[in-house]
PDB file of the backbone (N, CA, C, O) and the ligand in Angstrom, with CONECT records:
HET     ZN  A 101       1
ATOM      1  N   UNK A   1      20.495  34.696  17.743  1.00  0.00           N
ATOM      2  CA  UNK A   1      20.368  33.519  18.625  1.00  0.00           C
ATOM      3  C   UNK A   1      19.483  32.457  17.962  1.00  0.00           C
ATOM      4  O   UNK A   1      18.362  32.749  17.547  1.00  0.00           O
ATOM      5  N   UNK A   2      19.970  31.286  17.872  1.00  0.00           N
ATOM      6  CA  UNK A   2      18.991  29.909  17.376  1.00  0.00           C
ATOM      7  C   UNK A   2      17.727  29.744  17.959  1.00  0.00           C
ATOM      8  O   UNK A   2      17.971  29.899  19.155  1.00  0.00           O
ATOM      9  N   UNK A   3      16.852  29.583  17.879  1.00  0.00           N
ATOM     10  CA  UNK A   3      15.919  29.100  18.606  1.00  0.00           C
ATOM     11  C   UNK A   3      15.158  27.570  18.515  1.00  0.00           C
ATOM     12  O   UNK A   3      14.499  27.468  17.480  1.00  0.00           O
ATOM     13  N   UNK A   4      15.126  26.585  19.231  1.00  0.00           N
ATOM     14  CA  UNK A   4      14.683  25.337  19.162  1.00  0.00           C
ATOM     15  C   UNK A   4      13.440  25.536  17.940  1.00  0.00           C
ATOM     16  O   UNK A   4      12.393  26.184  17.942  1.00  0.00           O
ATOM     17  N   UNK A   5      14.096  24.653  16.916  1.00  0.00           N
ATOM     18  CA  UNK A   5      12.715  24.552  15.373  1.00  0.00           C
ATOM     19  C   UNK A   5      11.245  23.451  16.051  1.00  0.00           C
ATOM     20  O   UNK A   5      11.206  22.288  16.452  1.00  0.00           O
ATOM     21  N   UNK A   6      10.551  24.173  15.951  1.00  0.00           N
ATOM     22  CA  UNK A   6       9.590  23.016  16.701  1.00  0.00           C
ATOM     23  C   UNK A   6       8.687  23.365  15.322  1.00  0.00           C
ATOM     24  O   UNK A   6       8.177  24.421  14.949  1.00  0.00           O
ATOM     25  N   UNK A   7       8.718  21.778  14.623  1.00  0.00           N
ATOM     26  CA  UNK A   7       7.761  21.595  13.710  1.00  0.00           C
ATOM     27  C   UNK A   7       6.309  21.767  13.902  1.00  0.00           C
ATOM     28  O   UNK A   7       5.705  21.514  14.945  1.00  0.00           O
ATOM     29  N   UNK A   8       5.746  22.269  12.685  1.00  0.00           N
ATOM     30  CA  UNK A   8       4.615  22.784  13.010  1.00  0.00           C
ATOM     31  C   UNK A   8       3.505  21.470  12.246  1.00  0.00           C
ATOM     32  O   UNK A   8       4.221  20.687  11.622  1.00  0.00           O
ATOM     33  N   UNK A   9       2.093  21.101  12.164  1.00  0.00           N
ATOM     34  CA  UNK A   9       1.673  20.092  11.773  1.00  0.00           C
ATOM     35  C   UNK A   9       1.795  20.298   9.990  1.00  0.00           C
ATOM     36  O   UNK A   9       1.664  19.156   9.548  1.00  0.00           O
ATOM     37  N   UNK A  10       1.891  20.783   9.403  1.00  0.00           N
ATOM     38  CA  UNK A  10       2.307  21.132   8.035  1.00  0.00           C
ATOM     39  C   UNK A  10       3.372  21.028   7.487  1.00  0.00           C
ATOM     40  O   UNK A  10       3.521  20.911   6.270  1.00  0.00           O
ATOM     41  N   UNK A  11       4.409  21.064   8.474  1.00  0.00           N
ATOM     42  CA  UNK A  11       5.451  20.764   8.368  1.00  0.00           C
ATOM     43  C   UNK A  11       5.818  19.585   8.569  1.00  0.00           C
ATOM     44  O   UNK A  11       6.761  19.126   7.925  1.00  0.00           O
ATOM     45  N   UNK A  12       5.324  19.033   9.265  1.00  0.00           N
ATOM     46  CA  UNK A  12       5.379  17.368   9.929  1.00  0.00           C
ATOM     47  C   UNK A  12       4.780  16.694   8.615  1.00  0.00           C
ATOM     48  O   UNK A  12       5.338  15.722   8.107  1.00  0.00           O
ATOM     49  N   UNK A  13       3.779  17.176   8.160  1.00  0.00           N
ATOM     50  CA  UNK A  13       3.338  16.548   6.924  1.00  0.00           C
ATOM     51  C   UNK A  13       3.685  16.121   5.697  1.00  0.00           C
ATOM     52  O   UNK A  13       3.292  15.191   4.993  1.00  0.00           O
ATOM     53  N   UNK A  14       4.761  17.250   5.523  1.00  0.00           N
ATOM     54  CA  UNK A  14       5.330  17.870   4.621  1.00  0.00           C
ATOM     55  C   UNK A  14       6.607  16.917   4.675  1.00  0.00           C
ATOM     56  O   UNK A  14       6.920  16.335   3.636  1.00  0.00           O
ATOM     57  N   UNK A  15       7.404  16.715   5.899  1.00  0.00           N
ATOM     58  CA  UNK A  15       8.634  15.849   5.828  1.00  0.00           C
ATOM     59  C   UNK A  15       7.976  14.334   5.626  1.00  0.00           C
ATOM     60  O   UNK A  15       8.488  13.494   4.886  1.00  0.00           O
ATOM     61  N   UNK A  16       6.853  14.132   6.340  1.00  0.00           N
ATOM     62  CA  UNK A  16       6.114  12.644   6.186  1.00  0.00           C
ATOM     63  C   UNK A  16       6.246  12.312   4.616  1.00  0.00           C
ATOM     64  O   UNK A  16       6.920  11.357   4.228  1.00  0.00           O
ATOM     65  N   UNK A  17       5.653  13.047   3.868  1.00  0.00           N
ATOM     66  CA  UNK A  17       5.184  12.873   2.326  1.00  0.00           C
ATOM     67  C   UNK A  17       6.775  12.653   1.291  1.00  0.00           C
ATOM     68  O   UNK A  17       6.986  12.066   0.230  1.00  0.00           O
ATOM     69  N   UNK A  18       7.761  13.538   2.341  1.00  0.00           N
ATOM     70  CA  UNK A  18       8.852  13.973   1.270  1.00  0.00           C
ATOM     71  C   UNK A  18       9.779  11.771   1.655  1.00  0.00           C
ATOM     72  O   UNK A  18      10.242  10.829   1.012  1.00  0.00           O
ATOM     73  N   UNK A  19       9.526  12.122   2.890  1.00  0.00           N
ATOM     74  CA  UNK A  19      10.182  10.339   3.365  1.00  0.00           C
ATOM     75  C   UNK A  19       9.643   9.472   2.742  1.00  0.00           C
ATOM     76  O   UNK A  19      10.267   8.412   2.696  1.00  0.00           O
ATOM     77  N   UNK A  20       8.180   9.539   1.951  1.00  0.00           N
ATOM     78  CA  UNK A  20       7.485   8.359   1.567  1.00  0.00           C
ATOM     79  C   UNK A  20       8.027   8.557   0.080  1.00  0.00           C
ATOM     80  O   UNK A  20       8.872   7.743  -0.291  1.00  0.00           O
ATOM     81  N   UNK A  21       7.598   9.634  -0.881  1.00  0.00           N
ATOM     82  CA  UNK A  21       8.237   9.293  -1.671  1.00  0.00           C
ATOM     83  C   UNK A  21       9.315   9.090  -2.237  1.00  0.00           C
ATOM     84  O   UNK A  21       9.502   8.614  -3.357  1.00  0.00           O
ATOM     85  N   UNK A  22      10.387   9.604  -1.146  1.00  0.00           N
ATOM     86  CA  UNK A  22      11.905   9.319  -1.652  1.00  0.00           C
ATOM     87  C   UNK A  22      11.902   7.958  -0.990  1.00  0.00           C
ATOM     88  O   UNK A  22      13.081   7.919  -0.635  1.00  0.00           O
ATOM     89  N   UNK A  23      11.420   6.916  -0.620  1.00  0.00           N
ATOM     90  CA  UNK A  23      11.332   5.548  -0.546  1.00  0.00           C
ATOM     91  C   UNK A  23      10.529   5.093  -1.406  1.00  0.00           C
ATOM     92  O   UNK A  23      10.501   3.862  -1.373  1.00  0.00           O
ATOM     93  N   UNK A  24       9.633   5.700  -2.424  1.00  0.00           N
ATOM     94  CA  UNK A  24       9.567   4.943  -3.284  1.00  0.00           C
ATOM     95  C   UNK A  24      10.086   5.504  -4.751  1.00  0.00           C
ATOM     96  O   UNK A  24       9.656   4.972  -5.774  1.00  0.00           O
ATOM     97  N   UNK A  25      10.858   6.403  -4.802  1.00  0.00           N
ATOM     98  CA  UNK A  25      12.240   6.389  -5.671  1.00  0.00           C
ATOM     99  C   UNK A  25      13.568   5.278  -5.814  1.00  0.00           C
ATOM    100  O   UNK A  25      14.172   4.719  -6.730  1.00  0.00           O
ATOM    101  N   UNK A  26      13.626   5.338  -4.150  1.00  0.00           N
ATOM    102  CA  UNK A  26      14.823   4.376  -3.972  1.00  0.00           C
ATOM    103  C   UNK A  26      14.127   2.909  -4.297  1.00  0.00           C
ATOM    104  O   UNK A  26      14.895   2.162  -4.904  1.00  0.00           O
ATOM    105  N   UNK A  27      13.033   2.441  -4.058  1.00  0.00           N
ATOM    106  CA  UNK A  27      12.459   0.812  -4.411  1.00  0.00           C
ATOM    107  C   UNK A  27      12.023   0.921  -6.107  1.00  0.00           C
ATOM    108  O   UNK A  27      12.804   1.459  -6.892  1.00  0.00           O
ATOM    109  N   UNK A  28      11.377   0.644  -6.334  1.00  0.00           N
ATOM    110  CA  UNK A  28      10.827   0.124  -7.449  1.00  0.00           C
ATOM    111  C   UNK A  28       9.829   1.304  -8.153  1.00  0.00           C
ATOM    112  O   UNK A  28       9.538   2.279  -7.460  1.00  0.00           O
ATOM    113  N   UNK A  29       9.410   1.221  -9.268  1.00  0.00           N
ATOM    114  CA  UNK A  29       8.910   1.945 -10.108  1.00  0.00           C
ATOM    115  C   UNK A  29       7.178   1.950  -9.271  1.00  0.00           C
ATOM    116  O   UNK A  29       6.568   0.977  -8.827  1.00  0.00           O
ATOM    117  N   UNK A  30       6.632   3.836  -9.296  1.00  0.00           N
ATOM    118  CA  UNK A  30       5.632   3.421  -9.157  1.00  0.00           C
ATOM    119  C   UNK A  30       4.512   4.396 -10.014  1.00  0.00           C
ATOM    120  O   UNK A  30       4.969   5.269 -10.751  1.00  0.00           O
ATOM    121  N   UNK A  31       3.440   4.267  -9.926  1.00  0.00           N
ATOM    122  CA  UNK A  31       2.715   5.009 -11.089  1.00  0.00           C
ATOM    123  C   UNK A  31       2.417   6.597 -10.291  1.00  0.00           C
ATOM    124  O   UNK A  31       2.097   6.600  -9.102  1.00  0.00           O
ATOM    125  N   UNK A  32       2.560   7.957 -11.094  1.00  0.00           N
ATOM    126  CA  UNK A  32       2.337   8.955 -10.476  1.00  0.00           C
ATOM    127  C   UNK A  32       1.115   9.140 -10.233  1.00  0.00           C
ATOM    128  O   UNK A  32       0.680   9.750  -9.256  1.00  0.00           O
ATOM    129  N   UNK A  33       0.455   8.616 -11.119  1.00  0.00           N
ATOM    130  CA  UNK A  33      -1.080   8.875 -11.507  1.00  0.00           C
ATOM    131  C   UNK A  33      -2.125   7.990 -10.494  1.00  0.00           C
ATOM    132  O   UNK A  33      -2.935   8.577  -9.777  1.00  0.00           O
ATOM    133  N   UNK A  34      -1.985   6.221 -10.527  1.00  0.00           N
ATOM    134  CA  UNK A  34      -2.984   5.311  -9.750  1.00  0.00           C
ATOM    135  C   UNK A  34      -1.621   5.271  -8.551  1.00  0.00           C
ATOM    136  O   UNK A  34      -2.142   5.273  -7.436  1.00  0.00           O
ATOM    137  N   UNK A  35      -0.597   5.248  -8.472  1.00  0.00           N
ATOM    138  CA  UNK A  35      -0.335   4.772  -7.358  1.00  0.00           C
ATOM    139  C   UNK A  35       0.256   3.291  -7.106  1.00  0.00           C
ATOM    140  O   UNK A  35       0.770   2.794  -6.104  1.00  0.00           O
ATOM    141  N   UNK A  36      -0.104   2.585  -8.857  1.00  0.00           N
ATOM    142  CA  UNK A  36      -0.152   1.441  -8.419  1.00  0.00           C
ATOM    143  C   UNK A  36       1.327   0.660  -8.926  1.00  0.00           C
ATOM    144  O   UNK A  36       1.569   0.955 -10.097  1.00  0.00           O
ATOM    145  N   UNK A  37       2.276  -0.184  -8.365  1.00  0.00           N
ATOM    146  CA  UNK A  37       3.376  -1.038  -8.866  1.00  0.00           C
ATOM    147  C   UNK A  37       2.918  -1.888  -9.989  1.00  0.00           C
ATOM    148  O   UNK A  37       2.008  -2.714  -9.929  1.00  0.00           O
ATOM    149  N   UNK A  38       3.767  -1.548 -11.193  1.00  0.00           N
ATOM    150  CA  UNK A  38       3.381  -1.830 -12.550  1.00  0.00           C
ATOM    151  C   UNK A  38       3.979  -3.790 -12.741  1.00  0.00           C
ATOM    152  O   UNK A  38       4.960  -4.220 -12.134  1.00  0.00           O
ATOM    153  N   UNK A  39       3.577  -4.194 -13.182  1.00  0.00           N
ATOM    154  CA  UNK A  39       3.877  -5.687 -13.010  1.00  0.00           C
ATOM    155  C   UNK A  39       4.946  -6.187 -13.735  1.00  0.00           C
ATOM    156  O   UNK A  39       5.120  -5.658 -14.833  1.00  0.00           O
ATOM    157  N   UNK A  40       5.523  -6.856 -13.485  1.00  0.00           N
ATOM    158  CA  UNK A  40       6.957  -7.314 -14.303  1.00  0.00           C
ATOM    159  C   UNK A  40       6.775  -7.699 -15.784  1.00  0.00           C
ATOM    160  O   UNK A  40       6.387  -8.772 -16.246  1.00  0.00           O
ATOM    161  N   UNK A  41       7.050  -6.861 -16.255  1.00  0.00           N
ATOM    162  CA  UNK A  41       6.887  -6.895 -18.215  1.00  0.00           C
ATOM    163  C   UNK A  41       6.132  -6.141 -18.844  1.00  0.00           C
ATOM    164  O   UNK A  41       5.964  -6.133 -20.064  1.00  0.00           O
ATOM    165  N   UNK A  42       5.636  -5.465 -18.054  1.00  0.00           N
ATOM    166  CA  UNK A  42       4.435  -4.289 -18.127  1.00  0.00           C
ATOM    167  C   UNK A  42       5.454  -2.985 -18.183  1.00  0.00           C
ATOM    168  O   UNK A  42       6.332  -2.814 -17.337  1.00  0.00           O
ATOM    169  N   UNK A  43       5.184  -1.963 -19.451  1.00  0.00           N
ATOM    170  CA  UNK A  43       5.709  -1.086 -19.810  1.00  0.00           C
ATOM    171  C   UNK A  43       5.780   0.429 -19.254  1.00  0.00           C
ATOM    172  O   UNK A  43       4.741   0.969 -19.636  1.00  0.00           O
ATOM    173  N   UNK A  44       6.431   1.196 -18.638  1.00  0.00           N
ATOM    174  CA  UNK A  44       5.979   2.406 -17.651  1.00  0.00           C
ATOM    175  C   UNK A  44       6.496   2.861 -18.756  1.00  0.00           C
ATOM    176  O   UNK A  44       7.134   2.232 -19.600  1.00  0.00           O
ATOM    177  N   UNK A  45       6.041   4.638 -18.730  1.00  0.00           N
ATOM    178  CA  UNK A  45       6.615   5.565 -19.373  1.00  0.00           C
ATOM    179  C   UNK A  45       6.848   6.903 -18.443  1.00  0.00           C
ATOM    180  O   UNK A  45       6.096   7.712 -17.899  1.00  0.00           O
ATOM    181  N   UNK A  46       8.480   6.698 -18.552  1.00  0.00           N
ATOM    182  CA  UNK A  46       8.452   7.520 -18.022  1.00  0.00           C
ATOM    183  C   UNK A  46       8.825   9.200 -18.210  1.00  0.00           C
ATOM    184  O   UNK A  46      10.003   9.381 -18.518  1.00  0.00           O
ATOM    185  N   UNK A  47       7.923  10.557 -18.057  1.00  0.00           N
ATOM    186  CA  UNK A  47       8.269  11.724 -18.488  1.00  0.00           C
ATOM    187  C   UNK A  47       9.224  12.689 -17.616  1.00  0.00           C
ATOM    188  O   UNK A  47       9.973  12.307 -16.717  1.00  0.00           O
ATOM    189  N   UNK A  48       9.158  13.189 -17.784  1.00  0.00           N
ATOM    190  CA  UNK A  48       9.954  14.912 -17.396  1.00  0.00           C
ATOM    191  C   UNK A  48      10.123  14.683 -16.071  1.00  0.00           C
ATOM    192  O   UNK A  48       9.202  13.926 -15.763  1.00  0.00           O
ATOM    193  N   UNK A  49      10.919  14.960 -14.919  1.00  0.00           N
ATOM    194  CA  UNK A  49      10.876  15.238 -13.614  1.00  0.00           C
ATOM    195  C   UNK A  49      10.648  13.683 -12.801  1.00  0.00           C
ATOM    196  O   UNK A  49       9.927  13.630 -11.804  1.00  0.00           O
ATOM    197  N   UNK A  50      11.164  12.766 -13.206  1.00  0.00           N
ATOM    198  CA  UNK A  50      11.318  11.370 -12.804  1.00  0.00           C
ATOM    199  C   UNK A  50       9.602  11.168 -13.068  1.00  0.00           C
ATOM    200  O   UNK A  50       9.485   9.994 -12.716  1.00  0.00           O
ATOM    201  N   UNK A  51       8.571  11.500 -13.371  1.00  0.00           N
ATOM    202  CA  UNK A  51       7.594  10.676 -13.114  1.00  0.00           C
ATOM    203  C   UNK A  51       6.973  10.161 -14.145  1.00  0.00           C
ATOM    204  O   UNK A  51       6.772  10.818 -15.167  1.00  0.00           O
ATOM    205  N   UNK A  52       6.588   8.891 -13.994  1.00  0.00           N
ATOM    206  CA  UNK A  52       6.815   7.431 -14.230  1.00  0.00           C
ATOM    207  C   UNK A  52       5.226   7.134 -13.900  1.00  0.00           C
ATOM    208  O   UNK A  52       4.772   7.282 -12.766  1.00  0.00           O
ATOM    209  N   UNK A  53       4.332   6.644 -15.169  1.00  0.00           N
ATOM    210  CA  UNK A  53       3.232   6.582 -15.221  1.00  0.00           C
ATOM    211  C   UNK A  53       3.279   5.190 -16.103  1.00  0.00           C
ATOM    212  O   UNK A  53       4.053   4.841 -16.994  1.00  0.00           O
ATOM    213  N   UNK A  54       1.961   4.425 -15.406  1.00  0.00           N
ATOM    214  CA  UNK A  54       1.708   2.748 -15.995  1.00  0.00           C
ATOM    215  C   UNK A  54       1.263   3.104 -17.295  1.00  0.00           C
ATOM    216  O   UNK A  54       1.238   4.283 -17.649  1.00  0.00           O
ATOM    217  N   UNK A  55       0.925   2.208 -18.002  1.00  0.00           N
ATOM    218  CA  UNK A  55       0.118   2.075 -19.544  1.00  0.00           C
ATOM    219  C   UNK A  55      -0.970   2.470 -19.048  1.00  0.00           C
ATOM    220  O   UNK A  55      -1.120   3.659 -19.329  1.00  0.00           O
ATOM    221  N   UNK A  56      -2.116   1.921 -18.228  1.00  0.00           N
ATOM    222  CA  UNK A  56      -3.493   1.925 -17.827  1.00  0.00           C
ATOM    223  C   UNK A  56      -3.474   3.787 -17.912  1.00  0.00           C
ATOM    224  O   UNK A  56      -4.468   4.336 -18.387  1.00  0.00           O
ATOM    225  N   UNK A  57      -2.114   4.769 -17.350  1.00  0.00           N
ATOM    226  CA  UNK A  57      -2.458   5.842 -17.011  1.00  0.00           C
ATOM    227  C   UNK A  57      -1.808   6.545 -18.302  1.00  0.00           C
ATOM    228  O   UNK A  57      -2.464   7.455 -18.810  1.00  0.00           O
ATOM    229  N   UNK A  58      -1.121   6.353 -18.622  1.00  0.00           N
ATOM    230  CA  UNK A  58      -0.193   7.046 -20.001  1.00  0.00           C
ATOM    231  C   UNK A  58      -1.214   8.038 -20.517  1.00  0.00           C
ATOM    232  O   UNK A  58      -0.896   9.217 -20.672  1.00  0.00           O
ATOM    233  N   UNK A  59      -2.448   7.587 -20.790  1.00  0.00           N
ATOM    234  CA  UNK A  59      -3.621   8.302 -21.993  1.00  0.00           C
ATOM    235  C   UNK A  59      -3.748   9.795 -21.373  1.00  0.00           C
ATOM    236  O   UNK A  59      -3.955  10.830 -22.006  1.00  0.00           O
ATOM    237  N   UNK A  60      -3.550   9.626 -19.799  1.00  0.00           N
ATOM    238  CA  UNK A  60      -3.857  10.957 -18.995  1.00  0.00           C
ATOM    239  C   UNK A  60      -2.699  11.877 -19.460  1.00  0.00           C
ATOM    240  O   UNK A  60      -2.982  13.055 -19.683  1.00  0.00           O
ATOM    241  N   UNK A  61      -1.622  11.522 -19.602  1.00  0.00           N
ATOM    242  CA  UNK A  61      -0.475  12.301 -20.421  1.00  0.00           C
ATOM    243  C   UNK A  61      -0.632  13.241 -21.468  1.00  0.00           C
ATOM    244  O   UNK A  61      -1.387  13.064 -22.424  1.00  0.00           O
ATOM    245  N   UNK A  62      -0.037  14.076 -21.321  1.00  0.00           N
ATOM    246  CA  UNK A  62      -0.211  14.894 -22.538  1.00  0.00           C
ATOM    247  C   UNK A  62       1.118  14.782 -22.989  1.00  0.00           C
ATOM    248  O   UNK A  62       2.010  14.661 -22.149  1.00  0.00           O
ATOM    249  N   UNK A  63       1.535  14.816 -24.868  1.00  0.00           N
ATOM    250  CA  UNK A  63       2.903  15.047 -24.971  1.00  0.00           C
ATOM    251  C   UNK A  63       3.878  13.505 -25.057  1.00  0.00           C
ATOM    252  O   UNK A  63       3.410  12.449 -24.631  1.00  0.00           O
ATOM    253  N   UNK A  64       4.554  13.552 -25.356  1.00  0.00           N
ATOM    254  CA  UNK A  64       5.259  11.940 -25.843  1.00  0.00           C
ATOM    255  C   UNK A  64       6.005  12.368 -24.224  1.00  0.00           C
ATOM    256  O   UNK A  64       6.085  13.463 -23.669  1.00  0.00           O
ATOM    257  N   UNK A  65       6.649  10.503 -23.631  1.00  0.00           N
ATOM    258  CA  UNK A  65       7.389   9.995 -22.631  1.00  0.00           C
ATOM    259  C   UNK A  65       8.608  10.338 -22.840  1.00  0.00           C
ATOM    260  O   UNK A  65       8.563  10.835 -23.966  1.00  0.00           O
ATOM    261  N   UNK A  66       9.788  10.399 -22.437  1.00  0.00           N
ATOM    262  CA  UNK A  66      11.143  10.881 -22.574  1.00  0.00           C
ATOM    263  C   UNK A  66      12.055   9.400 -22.763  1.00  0.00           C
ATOM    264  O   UNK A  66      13.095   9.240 -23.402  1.00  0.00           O
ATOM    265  N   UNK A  67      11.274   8.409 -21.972  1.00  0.00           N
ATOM    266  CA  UNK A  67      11.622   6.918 -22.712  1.00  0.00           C
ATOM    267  C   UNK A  67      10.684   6.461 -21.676  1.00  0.00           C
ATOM    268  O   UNK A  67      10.303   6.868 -20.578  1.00  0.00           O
ATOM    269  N   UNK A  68      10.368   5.042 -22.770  1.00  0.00           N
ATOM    270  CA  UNK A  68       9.533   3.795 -21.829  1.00  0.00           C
ATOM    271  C   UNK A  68      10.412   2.996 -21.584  1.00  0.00           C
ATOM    272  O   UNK A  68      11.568   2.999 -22.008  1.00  0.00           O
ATOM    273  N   UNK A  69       9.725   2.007 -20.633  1.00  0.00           N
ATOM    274  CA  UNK A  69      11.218   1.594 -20.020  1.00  0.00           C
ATOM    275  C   UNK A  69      10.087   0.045 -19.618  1.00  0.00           C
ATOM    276  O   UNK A  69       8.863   0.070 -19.481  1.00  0.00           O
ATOM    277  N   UNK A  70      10.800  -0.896 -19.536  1.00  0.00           N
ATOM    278  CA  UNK A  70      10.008  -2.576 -19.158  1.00  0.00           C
ATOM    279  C   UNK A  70      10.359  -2.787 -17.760  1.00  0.00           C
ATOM    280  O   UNK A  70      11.487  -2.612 -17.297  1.00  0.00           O
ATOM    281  N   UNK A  71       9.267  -3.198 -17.072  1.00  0.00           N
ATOM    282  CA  UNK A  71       9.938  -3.604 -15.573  1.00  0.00           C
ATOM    283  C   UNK A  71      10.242  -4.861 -15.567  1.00  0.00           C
ATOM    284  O   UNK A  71       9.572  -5.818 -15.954  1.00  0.00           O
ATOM    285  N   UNK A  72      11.130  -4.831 -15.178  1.00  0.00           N
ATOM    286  CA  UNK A  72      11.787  -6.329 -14.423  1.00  0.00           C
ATOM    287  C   UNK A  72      11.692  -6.518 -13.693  1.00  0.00           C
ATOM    288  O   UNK A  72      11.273  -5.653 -12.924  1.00  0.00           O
ATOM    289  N   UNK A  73      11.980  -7.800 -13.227  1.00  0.00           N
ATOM    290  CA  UNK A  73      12.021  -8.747 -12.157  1.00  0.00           C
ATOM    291  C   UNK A  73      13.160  -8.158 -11.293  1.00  0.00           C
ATOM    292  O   UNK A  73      14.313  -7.968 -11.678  1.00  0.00           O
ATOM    293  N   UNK A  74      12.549  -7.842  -9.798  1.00  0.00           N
ATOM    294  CA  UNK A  74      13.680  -6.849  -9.065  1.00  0.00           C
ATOM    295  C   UNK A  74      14.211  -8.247  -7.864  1.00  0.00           C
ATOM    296  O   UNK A  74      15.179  -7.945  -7.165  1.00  0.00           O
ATOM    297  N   UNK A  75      13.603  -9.705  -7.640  1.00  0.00           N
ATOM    298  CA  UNK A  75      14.952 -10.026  -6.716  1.00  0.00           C
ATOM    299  C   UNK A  75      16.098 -10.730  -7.389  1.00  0.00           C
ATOM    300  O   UNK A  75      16.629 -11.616  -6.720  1.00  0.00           O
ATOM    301  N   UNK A  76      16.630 -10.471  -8.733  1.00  0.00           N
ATOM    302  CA  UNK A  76      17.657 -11.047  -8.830  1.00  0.00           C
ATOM    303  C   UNK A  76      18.977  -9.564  -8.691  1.00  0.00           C
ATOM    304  O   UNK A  76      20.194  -9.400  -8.783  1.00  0.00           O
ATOM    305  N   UNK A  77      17.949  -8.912  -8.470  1.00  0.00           N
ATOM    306  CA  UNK A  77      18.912  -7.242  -8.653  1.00  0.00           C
ATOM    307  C   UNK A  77      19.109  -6.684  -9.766  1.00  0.00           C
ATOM    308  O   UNK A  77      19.960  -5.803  -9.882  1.00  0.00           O
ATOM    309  N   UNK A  78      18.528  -7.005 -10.550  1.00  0.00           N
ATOM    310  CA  UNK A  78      18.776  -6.684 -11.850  1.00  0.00           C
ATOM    311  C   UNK A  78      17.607  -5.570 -12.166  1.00  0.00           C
ATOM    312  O   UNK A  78      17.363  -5.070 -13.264  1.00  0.00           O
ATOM    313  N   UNK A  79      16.941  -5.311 -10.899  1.00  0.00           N
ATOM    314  CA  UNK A  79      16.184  -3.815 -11.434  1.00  0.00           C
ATOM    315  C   UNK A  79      16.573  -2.848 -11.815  1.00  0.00           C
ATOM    316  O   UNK A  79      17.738  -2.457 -11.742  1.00  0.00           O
ATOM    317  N   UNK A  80      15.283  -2.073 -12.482  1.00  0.00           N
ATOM    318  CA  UNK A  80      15.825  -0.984 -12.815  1.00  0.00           C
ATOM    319  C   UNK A  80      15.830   0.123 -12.031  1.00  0.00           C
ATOM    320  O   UNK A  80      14.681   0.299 -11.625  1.00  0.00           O
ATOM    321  N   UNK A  81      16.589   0.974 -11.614  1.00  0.00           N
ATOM    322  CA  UNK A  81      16.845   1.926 -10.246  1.00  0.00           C
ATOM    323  C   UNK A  81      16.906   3.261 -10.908  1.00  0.00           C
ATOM    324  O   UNK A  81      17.702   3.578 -11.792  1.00  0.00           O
ATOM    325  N   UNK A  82      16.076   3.929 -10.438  1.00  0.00           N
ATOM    326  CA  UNK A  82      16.437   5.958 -10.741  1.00  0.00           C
ATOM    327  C   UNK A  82      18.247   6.109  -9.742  1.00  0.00           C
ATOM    328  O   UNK A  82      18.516   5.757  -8.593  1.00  0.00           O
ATOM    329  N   UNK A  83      18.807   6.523 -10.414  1.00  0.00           N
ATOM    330  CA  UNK A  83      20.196   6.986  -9.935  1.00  0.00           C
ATOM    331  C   UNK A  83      20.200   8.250  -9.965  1.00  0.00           C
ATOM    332  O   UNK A  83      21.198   8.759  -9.455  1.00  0.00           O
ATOM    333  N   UNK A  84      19.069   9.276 -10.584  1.00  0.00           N
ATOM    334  CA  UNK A  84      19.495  10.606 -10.826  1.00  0.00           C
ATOM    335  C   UNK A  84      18.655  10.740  -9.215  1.00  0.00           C
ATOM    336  O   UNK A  84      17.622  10.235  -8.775  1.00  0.00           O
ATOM    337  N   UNK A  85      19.973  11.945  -8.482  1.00  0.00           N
ATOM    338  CA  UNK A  85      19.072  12.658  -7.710  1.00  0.00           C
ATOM    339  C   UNK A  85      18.698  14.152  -7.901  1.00  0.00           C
ATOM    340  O   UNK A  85      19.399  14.975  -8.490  1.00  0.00           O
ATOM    341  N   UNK A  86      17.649  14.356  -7.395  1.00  0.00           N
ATOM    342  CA  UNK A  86      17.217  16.174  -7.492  1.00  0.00           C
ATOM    343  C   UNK A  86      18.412  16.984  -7.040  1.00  0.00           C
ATOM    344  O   UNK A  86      19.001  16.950  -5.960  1.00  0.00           O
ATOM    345  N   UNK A  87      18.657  17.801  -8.234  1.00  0.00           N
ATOM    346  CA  UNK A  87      20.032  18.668  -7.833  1.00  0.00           C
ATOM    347  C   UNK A  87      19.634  19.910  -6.528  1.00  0.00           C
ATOM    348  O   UNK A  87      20.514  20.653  -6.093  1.00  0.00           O
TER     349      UNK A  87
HETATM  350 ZN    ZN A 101      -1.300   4.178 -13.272  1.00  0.00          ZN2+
END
């Protein structure tokens, strides 16, 4: 028999965190490390497992980037967008 799923506060947390960062997958590049939106022409690098660290944070890296990548200017649409999703 099913029983009504009544989220528990850990769980609530847990979907909170997973909604925030798959909205900021779908928008624009952001740093794993500060957090912070890297500025248009400013170089991210990004490693292993989509994450995508500014210059300011790179040094915290261990190990070479899998590619760096330049941000652009995102309202003409011409950003650059993660298309891969988690299998
Ligand atoms: Zn950073």
């Amino acid at each position: 028999m099913a029983r009504v799923t009544v989220l528990s506060e850990p769980d609530l947390e847990l979907a909170l965190l997973r909604k925030g960062v798959g909205a900021l997958v779908a928008g624009r590049h952001c740093c794993a490390e500060c957090g912070r939106t890297p500025l248009v022409g400013e170089r991210v690098y990004v490693f292993k497992r989509s994450s995508t660290v500014c210059a300011l944070c790179r040094p915290r890296r261990r190990g070479e980037p899998e590619r760096i990548e330049l941000v652009r200017h995102s309202e003409r649409g011409h950003a650059v967008r993660l298309r891969r999703r988690a299998a």
